[in-house]
N, C-alpha and C positions, 0 to 999 in steps of 0.2 A: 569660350567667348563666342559669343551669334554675331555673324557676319553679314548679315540680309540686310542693317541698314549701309552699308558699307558702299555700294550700288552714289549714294550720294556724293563719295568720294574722287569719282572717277573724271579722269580731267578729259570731256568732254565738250565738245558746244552741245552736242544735244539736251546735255544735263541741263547747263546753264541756260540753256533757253526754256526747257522746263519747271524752270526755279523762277521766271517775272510773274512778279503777281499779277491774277487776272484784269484785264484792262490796262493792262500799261504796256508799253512799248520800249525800249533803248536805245539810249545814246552813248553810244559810245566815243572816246576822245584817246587819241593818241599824245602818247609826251617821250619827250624828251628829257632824263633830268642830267644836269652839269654836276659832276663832283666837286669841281674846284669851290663854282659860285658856289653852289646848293641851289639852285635855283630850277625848274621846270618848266619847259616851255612846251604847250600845247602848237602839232602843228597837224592835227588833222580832229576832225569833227563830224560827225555824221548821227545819222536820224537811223540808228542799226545796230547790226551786234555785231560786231567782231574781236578778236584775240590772239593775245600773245606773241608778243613780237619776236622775230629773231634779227639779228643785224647781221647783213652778208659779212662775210671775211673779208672782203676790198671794199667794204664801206659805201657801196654805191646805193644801198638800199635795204629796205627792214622787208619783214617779209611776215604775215598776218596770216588769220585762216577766218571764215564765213562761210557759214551756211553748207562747210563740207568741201569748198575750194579756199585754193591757197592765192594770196596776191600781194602783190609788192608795192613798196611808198618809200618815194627818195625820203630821204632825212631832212627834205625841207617839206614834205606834205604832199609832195605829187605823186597821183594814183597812176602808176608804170604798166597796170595792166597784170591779166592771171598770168602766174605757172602753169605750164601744163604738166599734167601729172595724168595724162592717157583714162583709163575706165576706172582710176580709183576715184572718185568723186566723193566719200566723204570723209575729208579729212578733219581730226579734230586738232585740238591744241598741244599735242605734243609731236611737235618736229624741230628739227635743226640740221645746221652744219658741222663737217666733219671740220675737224683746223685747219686741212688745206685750201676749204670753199672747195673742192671739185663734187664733193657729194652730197645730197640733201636726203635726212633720214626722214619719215614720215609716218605718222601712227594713223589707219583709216578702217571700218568695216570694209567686208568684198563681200556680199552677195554670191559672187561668182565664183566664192573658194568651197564653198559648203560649210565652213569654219566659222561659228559664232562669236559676235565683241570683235573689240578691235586687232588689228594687226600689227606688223609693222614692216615699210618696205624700204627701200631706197631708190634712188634714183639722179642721175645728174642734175647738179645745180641750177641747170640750166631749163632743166624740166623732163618732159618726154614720160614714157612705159614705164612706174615702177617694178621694180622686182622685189616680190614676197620674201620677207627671212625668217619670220616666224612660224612655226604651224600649230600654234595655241591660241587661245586666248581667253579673254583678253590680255593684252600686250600692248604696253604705252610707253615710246623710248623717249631717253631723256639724257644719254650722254653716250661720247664717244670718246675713245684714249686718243691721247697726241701722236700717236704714230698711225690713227688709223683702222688700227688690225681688229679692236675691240667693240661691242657697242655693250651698252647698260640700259637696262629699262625696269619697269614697277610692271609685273602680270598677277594675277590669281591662279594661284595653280593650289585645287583640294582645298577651296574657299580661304583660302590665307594668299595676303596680297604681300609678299617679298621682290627683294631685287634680283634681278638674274645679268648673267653676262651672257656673249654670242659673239662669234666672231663674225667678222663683217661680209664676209662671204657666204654666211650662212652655216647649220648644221645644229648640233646639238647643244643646248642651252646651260648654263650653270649657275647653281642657287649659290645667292652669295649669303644671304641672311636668313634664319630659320626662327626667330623671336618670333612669338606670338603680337597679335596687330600689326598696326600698317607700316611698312619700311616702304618710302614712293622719292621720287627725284634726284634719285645718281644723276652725280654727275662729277667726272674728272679733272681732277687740278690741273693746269697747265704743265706741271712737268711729268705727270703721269703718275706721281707718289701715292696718292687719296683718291679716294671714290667720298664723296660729300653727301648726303641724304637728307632726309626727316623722317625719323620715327618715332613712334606712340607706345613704345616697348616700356616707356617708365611710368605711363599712366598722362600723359602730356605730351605733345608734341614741339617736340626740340628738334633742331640739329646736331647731326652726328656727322662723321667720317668713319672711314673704316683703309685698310687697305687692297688693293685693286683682290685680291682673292680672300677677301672678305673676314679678314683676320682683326685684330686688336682694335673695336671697334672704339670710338670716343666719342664721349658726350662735349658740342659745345656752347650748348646754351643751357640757362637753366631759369630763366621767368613766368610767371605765369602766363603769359600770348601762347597761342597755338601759331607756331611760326616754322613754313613749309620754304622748300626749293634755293636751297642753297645756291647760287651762281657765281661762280667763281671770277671773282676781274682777272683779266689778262697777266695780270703783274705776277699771281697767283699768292698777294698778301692780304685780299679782302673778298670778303662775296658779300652781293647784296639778298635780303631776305624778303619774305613777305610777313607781316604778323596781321594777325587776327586779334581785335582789341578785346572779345570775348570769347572765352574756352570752345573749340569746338569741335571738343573730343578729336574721330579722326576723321571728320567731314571737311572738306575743300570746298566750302557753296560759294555761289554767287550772289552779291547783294549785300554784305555787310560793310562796316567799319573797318577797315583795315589803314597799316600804313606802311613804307617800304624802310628796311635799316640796313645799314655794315656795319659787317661783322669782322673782326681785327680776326685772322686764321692763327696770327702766333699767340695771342695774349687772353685770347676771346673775348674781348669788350666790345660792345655793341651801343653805335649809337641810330637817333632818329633820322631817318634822309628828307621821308615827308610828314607834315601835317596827315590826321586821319582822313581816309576819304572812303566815296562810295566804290566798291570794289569786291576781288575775290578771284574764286575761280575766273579764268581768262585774264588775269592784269597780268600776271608776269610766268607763267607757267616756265619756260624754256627760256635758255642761255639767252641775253638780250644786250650785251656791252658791244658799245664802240669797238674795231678793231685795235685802237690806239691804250683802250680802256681808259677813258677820260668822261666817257656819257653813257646811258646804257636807256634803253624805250620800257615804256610799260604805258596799259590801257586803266584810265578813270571811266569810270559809267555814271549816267541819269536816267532815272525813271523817267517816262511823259504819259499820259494821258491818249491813249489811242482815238483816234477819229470815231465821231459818232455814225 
């Protein structure tokens, strides 16, 4: 299998800002959606690009990435200003919390390491110097175990892009999946039983699980959508998905039709949450639910017409 266009896949803002067609610019819009209603309410809007929310663990705030910085927005829409995150300045769209909120994991280029693609570091919630974990790359994390100890993420290693484990202190790395094409978006059940994925192993992009050392893996979708990043609700009896309304092999782009669903973990049924919209890469990359798991954020976009 040729893996050169694969480069498309990679959940970056650089990509997706590479992907607006020429002359247009973005809009980007923040949402809120309610489980109970179904309903979605938009509470931030801007003339820009930004992505991928996460929702702090105490609820005080979602937390966005731009242009390679990280920034936060109460849950009513007010911009609370950057993280700091010290010399790593280009952060792309996969970061999150660990489940206690005291850690914030983050995937960024350094420049400064010698190390090409991206990384991944951590660093307190609160901001400050990250600290490097990885020393490969590229390296894009997307979940951590409930005690802490673990983290998971999607890298390339020998041009195959697999999931790997790490402990959160760092050290030596462990391939959890060896299937040919893309296995991307671990991410840990709240009791620590499953590691959650998407992969292109059956010629489609489904969701899978597997368990934390990478054993008995399971298919749980099976539609024709190309549907990425499992997010597990708090409860840990549903996650919401993202589908792509047409096949798109194992590319994650920016700019299609997409719509958000949940997904039943025991029974697998899967219903719609939203209407189609304009989306993709950046709407829901990383864990994005309420603490309470009752609402969970994701980003809608609009083309505009750049200034003459």
């Amino acid at each position: 299998m040729k893996y050169t266009y694969l480069l498309a896949i990679l959940c970056i803002s650089w990509t997706s800002l590479s992907q607006i067609p020429a002359g247009k610019s973005v809009i980007s819009s923040l949402h809120i959606f309610d489980v109970k209603t179904k309903k979605s309410t938009e509470i931030l809007k801007e003339h820009r690009h930004f992505e991928a929310p996460n929702w702090s663990v105490d609820g005080s705030h979602l937390l966005i990435n731009s242009l390679g910085l990280l920034e936060k927005i109460s849950p009513s829409g007010v911009k609370l200003g950057q993280l700091p995150t010290g010399t790593i300045q280009k952060c792309n769209n996969d970061h999150g919390y660990s489940f206690d909120g005291k850690t914030l994991y983050i995937s960024s280029s350094d420049p400064s390491s010698g190390i090409s693609g991206s990384l991944i570091f951590k660093v307190d919630s609160q901001g400050g110097q990250p600290q490097r974990l990885t020393n490969q790359g590229p390296s894009y994390w997307h979940g951590i175990s409930p005690d802490g100890k673990t983290m998971v993420y999607c890298a390339e290693r020998n041009k195959n892009f697999d999931i790997y484990a790490m402990d959160t202190q760092g050290g030596q790395e462990i391939r959890l999946t060896t299937e040919e094409g893309l296995d991307d978006g671990p991410e840990y059940s709240p009791d620590g039983k499953f590691i959650y994925f998407n992969s292109y192993r059956t010629g489609k992009m489904q969701i899978w699980r597997m368990h934390p050392d990478g054993s008995n893996a399971e298919q749980l979708t099976f539609d024709d959508y190309s549907t990425w990043f499992a997010h597990i609700r708090p409860n840990g009896k549903e996650a919401v998905v993202i589908s792509y309304l047409e096949d798109q092999k194992q590319s994650h782009p920016f700019g299609h039709q997409v719509k958000l669903r949940l997904l039943n973990l025991k029974n697998k049924k899967i219903q719609d949450l939203t209407e189609a919209f304009y989306g993709g890469q950046g709407s829901i990359n990383v864990p994005s639910w309420s603490p309470d798991g009752s609402k969970f954020a994701y980003v809608r976009y609009e083309l505009e017409d750049k200034n003459p």
